[in-house]
N, C-alpha and C positions, 0 to 999 in steps of 0.2 A: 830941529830936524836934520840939518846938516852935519851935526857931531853926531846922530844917531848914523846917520851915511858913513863919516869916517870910521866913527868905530865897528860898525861892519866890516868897510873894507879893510883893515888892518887884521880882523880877526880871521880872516880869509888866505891862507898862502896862495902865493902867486902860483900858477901849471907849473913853472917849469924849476919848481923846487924839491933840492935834494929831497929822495923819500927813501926812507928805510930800508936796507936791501932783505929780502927772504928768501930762504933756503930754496934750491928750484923745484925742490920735491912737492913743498907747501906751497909755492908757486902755483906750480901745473893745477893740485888739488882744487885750488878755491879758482880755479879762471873756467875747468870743464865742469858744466853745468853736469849733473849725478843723474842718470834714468834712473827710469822709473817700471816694472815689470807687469805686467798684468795675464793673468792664466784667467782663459775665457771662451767663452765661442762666439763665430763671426757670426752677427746678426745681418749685415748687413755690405756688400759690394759696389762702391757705384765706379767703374772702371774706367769711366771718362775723366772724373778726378782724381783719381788712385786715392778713393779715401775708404778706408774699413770702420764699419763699427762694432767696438768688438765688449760681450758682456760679461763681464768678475764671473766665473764658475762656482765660487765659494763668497759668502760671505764674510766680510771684512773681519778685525780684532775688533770686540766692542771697546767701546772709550766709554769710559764713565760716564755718564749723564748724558751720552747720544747711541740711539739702537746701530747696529751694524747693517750694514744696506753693501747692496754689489752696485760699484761702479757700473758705467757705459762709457766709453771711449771713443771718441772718432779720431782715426790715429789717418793720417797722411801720409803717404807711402811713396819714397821716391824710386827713380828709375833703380839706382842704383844701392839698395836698403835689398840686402840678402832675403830669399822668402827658402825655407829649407821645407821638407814634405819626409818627416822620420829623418834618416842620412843624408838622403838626394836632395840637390839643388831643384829646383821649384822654379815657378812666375806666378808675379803677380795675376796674370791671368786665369793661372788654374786655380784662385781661391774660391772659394764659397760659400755661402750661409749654411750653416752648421758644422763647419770643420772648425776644431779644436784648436787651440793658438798659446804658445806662449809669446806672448810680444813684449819687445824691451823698445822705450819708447823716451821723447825728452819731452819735458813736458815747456809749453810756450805761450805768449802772449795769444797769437796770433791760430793756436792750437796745437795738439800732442805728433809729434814728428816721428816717426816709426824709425828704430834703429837695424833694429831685425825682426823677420817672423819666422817662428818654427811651430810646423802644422803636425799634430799628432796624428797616426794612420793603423788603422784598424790592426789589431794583430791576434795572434793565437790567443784563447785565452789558458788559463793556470792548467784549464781541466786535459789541456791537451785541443780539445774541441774547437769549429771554428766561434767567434763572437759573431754577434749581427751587426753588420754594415748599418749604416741609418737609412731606415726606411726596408729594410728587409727584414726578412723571420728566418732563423737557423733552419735549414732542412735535418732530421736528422740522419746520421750514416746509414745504406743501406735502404733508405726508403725512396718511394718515386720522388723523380727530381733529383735525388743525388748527382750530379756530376763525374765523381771516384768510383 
């Protein structure tokens, strides 16, 4: 039992041995852990935790021998993790269930860390005409209720 102990610890280098030196470029690479992106809509706001749950809008690439399914996220949102709304800077406070997201996010033991959110925001559509806001109905030009 005890040659089985030394020969472990021999085959073990000691911490504080010379190690290979790598390029700093290949360095940096493998030490920042790589987000992760997800285009979705927020299901869900709890504001006291800053946590969003936010769901795949498209279904994933299939993988061979398993059907494609849309994630769900619950991404943690710190104070300081940028929230954009179109160009404009945003708060976390103005998000909401059903606004559109692209979130880049790390992924973690402990749970998905939000790096940034960018909220997409209703716009003109192709036709020239307005799009419907969610939860509303186009008026059309010219008729009661028009606003123009």
């Amino acid at each position: 039992m005890s040659a089985l102990v030394l020969v472990l610890a021999l085959l073990v280098p000691p911490e504080d041995a010379a190690r290979p030196e790598t390029a700093p470029s290949e360095a940096g690479a493998k030490s920042a852990p790589a987000s992760k992106t997800i285009v979705g809509e927020i299901v869900w706001v709890d504001f006291s935790s800053r946590l969003v749950l936010v769901r795949e809008s498209v279904k994933t690439t299939v993988v061979t021998g398993k059907p494609a399914t849309r994630e769900t996220i619950a991404l943690a949102v710190a104070p300081d993790v940028p929230v954009i709304r179109g160009k404009q800077p945003s708060t976390f406070e103005e998000l909401k269930p059903k606004d559109h997201v692209v979130a880049r996010y790390l992924p973690a033991a402990g749970g998905a860390k939000a790096v940034s959110l960018r909220v997409a925001v209703a716009t003109q559509g192709t036709s020239g005409g307005p799009r419907a806001v969610s939860g509303q109905t186009p008026v059309p030009a010219g008729a009661a209720g028009d606003a123009d």
